[in-house]
LOLONU-324057 format. One record per residue: residue in three letters; x, y, z of N, C-alpha, C in turn; chain. Coordinates in nm, 4 decimals. Example, Ala and Ser with C-alpha at 12.3 -4.5 7.8 and 13.67 -1.06 7.14 Angstrom:
% residues 2
  drenvo       nxx       nyy       nzz      caxx      cayy      cazz       cxx       cyy       czz  lumnu
     ala    1.3190   -0.5690    0.7800    1.2300   -0.4500    0.7800    1.3200   -0.3300    0.7800      A
     ser    1.2850   -0.2250    0.7080    1.3670   -0.1060    0.7140    1.2900    0.0030    0.7870      A
***
This chain:
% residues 207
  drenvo       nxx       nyy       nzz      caxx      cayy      cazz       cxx       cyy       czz  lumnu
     unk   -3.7859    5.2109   -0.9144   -3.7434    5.3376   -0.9751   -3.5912    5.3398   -0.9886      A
     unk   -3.5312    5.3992   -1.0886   -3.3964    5.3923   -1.1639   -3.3646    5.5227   -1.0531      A
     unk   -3.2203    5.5437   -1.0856   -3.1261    5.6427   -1.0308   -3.0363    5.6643   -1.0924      A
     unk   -3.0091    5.7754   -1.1617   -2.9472    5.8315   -1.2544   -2.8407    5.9166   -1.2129      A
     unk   -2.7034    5.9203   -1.2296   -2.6882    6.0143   -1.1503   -2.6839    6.1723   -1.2438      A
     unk   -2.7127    6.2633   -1.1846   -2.7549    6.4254   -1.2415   -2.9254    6.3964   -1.3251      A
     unk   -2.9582    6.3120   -1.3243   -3.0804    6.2931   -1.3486   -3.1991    6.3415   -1.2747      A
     unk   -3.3213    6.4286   -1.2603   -3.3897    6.3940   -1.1662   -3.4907    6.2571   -1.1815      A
     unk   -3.5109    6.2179   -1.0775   -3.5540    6.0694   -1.0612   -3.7390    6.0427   -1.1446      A
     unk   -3.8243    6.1553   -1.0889   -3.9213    6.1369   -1.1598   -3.9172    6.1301   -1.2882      A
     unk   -3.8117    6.1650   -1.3871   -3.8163    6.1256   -1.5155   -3.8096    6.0134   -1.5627      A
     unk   -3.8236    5.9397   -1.4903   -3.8285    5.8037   -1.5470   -3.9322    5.7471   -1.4882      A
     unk   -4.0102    5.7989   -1.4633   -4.1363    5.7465   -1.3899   -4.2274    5.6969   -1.5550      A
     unk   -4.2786    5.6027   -1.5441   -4.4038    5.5546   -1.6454   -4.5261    5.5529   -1.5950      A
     unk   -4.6267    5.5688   -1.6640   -4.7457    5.5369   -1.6570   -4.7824    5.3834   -1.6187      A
     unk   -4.7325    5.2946   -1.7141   -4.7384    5.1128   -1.6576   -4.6007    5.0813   -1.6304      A
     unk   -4.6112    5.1138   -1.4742   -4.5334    5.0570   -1.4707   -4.5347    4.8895   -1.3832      A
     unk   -4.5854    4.8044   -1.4682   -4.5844    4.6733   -1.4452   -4.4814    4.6182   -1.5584      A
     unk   -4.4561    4.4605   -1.5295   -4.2630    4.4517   -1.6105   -4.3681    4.4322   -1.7474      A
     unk   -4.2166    4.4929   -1.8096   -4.2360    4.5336   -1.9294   -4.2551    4.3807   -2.0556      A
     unk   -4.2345    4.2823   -1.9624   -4.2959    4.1116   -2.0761   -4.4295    4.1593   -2.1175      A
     unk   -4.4998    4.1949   -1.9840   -4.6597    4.1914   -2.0286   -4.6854    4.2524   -2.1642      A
     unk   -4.6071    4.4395   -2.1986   -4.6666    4.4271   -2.2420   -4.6266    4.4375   -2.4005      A
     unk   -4.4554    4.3391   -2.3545   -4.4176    4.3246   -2.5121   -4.4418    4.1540   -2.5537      A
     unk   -4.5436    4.1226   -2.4690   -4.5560    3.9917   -2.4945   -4.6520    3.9359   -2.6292      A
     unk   -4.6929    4.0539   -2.6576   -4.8079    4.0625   -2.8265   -4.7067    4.0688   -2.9276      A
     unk   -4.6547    4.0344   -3.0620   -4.5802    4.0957   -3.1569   -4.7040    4.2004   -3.1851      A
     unk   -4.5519    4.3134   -3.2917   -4.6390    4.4329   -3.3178   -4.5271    4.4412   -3.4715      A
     unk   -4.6123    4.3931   -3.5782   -4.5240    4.4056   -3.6811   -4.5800    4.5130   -3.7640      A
     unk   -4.5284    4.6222   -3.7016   -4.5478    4.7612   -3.7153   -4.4638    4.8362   -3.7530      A
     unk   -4.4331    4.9733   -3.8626   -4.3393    5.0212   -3.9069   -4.3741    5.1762   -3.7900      A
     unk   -4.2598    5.2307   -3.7110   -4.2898    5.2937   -3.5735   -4.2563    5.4645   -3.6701      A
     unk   -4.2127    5.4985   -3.7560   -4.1927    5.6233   -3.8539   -4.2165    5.6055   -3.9671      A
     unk   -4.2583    5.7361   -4.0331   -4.2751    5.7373   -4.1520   -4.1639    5.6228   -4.2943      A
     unk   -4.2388    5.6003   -4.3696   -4.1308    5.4955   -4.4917   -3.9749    5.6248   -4.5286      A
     unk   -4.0398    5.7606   -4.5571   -3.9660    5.8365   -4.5328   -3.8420    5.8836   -4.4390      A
     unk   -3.8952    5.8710   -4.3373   -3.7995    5.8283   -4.2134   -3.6745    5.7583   -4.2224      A
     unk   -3.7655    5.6349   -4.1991   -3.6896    5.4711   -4.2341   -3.6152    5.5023   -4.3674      A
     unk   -3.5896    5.5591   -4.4646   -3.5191    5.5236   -4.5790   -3.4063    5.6085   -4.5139      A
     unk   -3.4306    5.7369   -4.4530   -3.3271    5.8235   -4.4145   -3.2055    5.7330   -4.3360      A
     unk   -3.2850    5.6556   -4.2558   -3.2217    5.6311   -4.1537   -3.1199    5.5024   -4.2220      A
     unk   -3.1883    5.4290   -4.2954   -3.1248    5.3507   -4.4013   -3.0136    5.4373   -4.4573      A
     unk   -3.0309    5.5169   -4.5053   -2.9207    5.5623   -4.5654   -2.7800    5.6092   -4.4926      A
     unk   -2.8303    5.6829   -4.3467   -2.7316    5.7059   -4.2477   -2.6558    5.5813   -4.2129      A
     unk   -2.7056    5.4533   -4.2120   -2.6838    5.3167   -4.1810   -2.5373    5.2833   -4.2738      A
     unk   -2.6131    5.3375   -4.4011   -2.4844    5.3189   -4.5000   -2.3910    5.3687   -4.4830      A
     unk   -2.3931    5.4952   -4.4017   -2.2374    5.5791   -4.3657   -2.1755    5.5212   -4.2843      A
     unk   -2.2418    5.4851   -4.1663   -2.2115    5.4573   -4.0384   -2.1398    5.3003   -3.9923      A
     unk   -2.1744    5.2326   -4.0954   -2.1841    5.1297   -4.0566   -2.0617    5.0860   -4.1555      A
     unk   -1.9576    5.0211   -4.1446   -1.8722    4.9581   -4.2608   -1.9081    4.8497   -4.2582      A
     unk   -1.9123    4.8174   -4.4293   -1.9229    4.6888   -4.4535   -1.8372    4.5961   -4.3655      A
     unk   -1.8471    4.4236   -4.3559   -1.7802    4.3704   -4.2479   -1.7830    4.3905   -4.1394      A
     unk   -1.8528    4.4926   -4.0700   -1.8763    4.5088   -3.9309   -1.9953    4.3882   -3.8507      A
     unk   -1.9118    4.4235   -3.7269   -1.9988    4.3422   -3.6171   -2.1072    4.4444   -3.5632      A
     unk   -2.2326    4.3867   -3.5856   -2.3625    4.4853   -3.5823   -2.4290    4.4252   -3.4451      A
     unk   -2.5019    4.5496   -3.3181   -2.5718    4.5026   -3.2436   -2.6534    4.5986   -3.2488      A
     unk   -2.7768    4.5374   -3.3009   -2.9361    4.5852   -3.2960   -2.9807    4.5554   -3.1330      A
     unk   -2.9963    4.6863   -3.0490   -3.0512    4.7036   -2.9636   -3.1628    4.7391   -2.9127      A
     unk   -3.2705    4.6368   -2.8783   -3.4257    4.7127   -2.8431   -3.4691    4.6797   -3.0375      A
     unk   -3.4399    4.5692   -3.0297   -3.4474    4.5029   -3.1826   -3.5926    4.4765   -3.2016      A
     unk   -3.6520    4.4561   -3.3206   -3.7756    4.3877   -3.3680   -3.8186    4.2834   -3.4899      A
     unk   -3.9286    4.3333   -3.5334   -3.8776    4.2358   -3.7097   -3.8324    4.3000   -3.8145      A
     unk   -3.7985    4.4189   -3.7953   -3.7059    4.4967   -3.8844   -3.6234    4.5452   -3.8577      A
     unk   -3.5030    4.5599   -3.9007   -3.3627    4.6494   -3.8858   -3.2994    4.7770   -3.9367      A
     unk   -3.3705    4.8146   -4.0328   -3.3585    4.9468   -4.1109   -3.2216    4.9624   -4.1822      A
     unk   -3.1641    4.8223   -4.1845   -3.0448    4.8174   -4.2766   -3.0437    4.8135   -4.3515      A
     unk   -2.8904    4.8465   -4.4651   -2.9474    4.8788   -4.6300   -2.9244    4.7094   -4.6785      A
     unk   -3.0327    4.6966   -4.7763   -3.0387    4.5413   -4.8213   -2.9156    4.4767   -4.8909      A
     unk   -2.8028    4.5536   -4.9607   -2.7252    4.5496   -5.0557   -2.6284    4.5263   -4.9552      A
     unk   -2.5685    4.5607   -4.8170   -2.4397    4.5449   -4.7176   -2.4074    4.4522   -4.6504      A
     unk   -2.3536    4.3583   -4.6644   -2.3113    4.2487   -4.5826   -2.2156    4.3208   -4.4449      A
     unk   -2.2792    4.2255   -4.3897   -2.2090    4.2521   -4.2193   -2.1566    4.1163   -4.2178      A
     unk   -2.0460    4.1189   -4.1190   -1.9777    3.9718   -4.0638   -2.0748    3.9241   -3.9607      A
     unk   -2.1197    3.9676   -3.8836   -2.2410    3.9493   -3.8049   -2.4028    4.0668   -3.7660      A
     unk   -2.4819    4.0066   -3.7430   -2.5727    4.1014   -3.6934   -2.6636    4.0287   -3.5549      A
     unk   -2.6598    4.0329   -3.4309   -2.7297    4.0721   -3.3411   -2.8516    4.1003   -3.2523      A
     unk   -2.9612    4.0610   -3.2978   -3.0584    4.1267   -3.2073   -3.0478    4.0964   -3.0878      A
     unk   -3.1247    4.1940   -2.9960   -3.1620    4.2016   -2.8440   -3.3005    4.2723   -2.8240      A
     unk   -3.4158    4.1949   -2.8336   -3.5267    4.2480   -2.7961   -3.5985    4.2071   -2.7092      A
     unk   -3.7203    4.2327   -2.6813   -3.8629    4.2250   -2.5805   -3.9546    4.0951   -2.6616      A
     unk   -3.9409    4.0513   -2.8102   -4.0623    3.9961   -2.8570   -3.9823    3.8705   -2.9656      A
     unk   -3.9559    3.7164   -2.8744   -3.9325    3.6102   -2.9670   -3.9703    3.6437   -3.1271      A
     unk   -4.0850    3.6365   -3.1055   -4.1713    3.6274   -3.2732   -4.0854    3.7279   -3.3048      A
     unk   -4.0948    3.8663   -3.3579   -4.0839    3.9747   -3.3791   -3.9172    3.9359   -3.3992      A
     unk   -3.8311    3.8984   -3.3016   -3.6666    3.8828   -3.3361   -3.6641    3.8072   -3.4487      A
     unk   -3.7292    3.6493   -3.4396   -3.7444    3.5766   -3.5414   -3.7445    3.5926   -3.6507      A
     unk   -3.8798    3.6459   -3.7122   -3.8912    3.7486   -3.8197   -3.7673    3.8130   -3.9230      A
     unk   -3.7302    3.8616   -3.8259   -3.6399    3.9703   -3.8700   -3.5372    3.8983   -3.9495      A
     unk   -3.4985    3.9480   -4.1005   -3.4029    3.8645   -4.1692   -3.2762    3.8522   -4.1680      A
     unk   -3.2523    4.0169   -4.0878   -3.1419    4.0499   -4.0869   -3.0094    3.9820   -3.9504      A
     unk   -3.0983    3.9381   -3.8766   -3.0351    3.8713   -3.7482   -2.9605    3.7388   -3.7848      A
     unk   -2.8576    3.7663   -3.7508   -2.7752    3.6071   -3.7388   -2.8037    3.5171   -3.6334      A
     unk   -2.8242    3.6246   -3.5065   -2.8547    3.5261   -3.3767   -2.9806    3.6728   -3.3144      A
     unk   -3.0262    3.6392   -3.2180   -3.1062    3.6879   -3.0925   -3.0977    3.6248   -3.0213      A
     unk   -3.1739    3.7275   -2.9080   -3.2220    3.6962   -2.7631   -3.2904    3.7731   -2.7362      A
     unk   -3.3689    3.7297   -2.6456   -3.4702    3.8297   -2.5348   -3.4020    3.8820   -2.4165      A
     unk   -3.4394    4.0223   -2.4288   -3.3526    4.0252   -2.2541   -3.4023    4.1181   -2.2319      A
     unk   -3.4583    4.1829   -2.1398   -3.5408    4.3058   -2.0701   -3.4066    4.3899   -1.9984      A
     unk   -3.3923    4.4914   -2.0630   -3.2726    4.6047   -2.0261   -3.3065    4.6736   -1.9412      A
     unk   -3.4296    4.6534   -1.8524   -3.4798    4.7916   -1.7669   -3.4492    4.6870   -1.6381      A
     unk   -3.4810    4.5488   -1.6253   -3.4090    4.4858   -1.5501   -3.3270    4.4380   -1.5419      A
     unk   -3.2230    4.4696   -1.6265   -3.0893    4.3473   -1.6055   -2.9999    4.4387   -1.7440      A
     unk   -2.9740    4.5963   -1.7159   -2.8942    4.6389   -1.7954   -2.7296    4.6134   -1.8775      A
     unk   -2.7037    4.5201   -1.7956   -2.6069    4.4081   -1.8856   -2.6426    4.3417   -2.0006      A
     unk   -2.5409    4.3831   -2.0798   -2.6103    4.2844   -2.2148   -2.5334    4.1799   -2.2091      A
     unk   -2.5702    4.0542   -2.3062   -2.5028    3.9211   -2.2479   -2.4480    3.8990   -2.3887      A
     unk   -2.3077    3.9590   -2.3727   -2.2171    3.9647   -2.4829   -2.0464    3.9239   -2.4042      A
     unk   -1.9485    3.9011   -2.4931   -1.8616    3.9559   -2.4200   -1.8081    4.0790   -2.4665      A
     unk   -1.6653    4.1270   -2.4137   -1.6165    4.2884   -2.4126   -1.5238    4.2746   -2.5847      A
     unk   -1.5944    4.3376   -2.6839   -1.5195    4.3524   -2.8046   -1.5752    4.2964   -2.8713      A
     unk   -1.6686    4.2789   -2.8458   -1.7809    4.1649   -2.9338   -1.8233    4.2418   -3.0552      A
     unk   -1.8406    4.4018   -3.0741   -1.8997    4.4294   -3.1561   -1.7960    4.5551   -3.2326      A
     unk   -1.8680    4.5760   -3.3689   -1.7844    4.7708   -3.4409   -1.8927    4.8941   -3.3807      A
     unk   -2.0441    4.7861   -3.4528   -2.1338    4.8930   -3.3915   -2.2653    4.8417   -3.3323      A
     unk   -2.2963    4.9916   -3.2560   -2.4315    4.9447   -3.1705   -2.5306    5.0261   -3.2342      A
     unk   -2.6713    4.9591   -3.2339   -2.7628    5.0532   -3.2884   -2.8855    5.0523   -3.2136      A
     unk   -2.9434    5.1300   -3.1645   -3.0728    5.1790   -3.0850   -3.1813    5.2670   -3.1631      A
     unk   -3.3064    5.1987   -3.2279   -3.4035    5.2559   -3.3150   -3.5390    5.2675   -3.2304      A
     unk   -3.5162    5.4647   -3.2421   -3.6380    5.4709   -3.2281   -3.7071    5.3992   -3.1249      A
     unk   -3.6194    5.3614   -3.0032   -3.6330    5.2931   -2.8353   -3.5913    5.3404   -2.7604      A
     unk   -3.5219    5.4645   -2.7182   -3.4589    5.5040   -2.6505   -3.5407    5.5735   -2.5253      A
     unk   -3.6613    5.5852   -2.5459   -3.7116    5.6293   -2.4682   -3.7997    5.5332   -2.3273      A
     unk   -3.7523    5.4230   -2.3750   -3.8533    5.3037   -2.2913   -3.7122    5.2584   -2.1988      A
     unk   -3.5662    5.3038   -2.1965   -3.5020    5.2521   -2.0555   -3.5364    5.3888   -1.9519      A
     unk   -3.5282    5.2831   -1.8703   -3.5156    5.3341   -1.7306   -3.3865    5.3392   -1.6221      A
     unk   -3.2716    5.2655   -1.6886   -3.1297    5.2874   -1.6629   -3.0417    5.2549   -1.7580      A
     unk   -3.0545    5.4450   -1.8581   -3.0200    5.4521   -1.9635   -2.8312    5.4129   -1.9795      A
     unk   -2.8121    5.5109   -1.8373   -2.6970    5.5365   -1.8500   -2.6180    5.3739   -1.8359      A
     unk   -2.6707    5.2909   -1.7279   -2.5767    5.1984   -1.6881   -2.6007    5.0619   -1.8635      A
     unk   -2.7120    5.0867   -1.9687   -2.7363    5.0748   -2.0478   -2.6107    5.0879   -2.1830      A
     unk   -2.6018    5.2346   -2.1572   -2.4874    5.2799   -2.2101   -2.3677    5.2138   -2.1906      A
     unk   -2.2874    5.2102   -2.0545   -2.1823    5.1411   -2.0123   -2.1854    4.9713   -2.0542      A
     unk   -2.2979    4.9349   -2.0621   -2.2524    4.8062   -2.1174   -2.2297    4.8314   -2.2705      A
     unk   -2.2981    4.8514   -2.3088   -2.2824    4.9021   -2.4708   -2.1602    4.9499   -2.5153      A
     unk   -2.0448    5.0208   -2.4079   -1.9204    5.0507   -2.4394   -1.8532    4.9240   -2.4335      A
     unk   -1.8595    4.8350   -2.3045   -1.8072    4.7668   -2.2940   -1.7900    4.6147   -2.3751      A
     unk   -1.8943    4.6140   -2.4735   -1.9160    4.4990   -2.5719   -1.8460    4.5730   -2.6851      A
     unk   -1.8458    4.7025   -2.7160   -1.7847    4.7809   -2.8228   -1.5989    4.7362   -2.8764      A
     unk   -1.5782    4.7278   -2.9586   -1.4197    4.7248   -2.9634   -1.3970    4.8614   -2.9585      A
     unk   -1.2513    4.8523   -2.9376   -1.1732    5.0156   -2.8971   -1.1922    5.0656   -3.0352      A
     unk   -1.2864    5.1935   -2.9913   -1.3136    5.2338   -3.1010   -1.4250    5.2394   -3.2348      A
     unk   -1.5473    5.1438   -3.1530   -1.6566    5.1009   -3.2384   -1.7881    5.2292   -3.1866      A
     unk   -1.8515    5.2828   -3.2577   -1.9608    5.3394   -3.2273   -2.0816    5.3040   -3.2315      A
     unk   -2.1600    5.4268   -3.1451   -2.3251    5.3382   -3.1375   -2.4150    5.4561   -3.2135      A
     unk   -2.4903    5.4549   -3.2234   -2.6083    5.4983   -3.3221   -2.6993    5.5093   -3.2190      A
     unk   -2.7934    5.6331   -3.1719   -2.8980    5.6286   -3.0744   -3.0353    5.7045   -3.1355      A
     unk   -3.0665    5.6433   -3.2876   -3.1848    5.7332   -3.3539   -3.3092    5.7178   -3.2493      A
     unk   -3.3478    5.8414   -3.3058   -3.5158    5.9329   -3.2326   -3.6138    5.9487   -3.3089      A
     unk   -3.6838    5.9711   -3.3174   -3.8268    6.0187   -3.3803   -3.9273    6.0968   -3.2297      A
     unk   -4.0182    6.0971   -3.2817   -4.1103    6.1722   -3.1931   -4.2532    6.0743   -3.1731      A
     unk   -4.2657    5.9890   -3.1860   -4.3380    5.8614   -3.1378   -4.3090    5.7903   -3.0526      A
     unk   -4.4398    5.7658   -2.9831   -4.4049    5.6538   -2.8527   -4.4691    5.5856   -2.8154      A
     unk   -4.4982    5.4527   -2.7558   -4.5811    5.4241   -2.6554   -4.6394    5.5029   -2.5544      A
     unk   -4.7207    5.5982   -2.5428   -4.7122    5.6660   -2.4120   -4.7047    5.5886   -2.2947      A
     unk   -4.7566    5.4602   -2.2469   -4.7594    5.4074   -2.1204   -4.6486    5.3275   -2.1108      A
     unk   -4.5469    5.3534   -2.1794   -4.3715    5.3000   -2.1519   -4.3460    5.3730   -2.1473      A
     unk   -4.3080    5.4511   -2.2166   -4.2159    5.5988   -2.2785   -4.2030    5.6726   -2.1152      A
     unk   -4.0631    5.7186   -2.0631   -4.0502    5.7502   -1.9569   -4.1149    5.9293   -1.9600      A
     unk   -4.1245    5.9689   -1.8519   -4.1963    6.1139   -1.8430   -4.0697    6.1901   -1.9131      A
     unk   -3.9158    6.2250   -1.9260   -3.8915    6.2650   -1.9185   -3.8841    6.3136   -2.1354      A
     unk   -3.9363    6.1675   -2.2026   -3.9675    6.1823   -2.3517   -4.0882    6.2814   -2.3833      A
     unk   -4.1906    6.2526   -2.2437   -4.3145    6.2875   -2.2797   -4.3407    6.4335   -2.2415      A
     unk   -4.2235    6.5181   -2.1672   -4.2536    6.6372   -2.1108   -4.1713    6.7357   -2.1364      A
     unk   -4.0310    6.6529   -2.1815   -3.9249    6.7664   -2.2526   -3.9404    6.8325   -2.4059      A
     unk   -3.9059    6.9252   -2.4625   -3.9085    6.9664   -2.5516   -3.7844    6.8690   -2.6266      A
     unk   -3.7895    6.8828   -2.7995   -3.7021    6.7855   -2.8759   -3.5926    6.7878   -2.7955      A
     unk   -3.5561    6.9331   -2.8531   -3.3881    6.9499   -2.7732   -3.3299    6.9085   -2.6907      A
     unk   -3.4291    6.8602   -2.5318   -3.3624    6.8393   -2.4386   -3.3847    6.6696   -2.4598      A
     unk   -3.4937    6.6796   -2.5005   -3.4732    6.4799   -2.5187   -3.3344    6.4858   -2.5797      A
     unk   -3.2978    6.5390   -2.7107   -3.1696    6.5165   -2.7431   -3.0509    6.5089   -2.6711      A
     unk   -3.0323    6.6387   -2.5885   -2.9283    6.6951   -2.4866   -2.9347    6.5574   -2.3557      A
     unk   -3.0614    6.5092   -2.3111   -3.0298    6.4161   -2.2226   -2.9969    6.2439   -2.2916      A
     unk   -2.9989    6.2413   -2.3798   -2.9979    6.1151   -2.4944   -2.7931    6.1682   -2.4669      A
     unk   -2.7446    6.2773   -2.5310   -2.5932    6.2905   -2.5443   -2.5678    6.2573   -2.3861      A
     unk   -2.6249    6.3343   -2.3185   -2.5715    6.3303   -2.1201   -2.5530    6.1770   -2.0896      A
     unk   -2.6180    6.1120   -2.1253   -2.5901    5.9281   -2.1130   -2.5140    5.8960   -2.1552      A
     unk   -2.4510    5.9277   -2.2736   -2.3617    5.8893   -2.3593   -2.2346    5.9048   -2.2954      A
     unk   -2.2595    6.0659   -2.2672   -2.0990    6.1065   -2.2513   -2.0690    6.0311   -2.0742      A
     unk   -2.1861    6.0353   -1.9653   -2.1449    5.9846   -1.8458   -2.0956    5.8394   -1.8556      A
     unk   -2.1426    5.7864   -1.9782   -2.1081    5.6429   -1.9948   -1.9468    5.5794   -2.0577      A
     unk   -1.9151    5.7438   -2.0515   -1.7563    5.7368   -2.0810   -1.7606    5.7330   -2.2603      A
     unk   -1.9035    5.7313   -2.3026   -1.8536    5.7244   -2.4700   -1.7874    5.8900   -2.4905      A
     unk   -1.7222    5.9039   -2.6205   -1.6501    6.0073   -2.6800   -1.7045    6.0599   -2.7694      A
     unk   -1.6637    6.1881   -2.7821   -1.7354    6.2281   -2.9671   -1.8445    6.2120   -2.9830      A
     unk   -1.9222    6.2515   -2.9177   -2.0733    6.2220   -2.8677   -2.1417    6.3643   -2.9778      A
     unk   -2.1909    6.3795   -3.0336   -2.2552    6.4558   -3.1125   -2.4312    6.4215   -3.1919      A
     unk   -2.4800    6.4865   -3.2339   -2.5816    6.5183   -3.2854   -2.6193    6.5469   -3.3953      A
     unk   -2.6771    6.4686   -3.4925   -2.7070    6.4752   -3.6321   -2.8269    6.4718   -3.6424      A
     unk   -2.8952    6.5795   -3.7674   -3.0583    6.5755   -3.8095   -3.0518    6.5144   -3.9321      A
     unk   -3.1035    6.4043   -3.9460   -3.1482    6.3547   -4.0789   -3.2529    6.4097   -4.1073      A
     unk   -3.3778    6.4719   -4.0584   -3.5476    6.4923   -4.0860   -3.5862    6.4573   -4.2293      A
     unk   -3.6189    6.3947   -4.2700   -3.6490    6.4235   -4.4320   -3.8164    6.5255   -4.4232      A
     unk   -3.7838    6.6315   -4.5519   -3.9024    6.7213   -4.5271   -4.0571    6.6565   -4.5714      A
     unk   -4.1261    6.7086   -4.4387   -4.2650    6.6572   -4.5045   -4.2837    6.5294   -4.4248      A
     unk   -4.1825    6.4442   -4.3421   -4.2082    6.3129   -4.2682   -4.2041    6.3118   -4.0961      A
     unk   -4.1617    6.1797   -4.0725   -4.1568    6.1832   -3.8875   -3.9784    6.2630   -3.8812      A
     unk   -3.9454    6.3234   -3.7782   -3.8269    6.4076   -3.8038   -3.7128    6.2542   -3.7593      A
     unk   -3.6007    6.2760   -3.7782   -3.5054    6.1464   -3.7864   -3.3806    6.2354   -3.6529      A
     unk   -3.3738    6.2025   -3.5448   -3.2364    6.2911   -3.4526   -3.1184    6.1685   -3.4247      A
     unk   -3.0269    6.1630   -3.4724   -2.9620    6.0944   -3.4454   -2.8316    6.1265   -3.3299      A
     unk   -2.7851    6.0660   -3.1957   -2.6844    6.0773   -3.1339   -2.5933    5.9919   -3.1349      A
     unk   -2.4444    6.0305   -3.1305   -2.3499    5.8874   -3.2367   -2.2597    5.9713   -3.0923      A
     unk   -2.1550    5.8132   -3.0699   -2.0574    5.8283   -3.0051   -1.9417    5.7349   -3.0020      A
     unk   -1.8121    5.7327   -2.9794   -1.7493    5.7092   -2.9695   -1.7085    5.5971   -2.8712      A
     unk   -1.6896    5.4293   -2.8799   -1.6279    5.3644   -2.7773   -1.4879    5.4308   -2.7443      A
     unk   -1.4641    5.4639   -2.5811   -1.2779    5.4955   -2.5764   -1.1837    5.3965   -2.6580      A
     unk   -1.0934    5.4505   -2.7044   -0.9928    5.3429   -2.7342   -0.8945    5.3261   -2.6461      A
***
């Protein structure tokens, strides 16, 4: 069990909780929100992201939700599923690395402009110390991207996705952010009407 601090601890309790290889050891080449969704989020991608940037897809798969037309100087994955990283066209490099055990990412410090977290945020269990590495690979001044939807695994997905109302999933999604020393930590609704809703939390590496 994780320890958060201002957290209470049962929120991160799972249903399986056996390590999480088992049970990302299947690929799942699955689209996790509506096409609707995904285009939104594509499009936020386009704001967010400057061309030439150093991109890290976090809690990565075989898709990236990047816009097809933008060249990056690099792109990144870090996921749970070889196949599934593979796949993915958009990756220059991967790796596998399980973040619930070993919340260091294996980068060095300035390695990246931006970080991006899709629609995963709910499967760490030490979000915050998660966060702090994520600043620390950031250049002074690079931001991360922490999109939401309302889908989950239920038997990953920590209690605290599965029992809070949106808002506070949101409000504790920013509380990581900001304990993790990121800045400018705020809250954007993409929803497109009629689809899966899109919550995005964006923050600031210190400079």
């Amino acid at each position: 069990m994780t320890e958060e601090p201002g957290i209470p601890e049962h929120w991160f309790e799972r249903a399986d909780s056996a390590p999480d290889e088992m049970f990302y050891s299947v690929p799942r080449m699955v689209a996790h929100i509506d096409q609707a969704t995904i285009d939104a989020l594509t499009r936020f991608y386009e704001e967010f992201i400057p061309a030439n940037a150093r991109v890290l897809d976090l809690m990565s798969s075989w898709i990236s939700h990047l816009p097809e037309d933008t060249d990056y100087r690099h792109v990144s994955g870090l996921g749970m599923n070889a196949e599934e990283l593979n796949t993915n066209p958009r990756l220059n490099d991967w790796c596998v690395h399980n973040l619930n055990e070993n919340p260091a990412l294996p980068y060095s410090e300035g390695t990246f402009d931006r970080a991006l977290i899709a629609v995963s945020i709910q499967y760490l269990t030490r979000p915050v110390d998660v966060m702090k590495s994520i600043a620390s690979v950031l250049s002074p001044g690079g931001r991360v991207c922490i999109a939401m939807s309302h889908r989950c695994f239920p038997t990953k997905a920590i209690a605290a996705f599965q029992r809070l109302p949106a808002r506070d999933r949101i409000r504790l999604v920013m509380f990581y952010l900001e304990n993790a020393g990121f800045e400018e930590v705020e809250f954007i609704d993409r929803s497109p009407e009629g689809a899966d809703p899109l919550w995005l939390v964006v923050g600031t590496a210190p400079g």
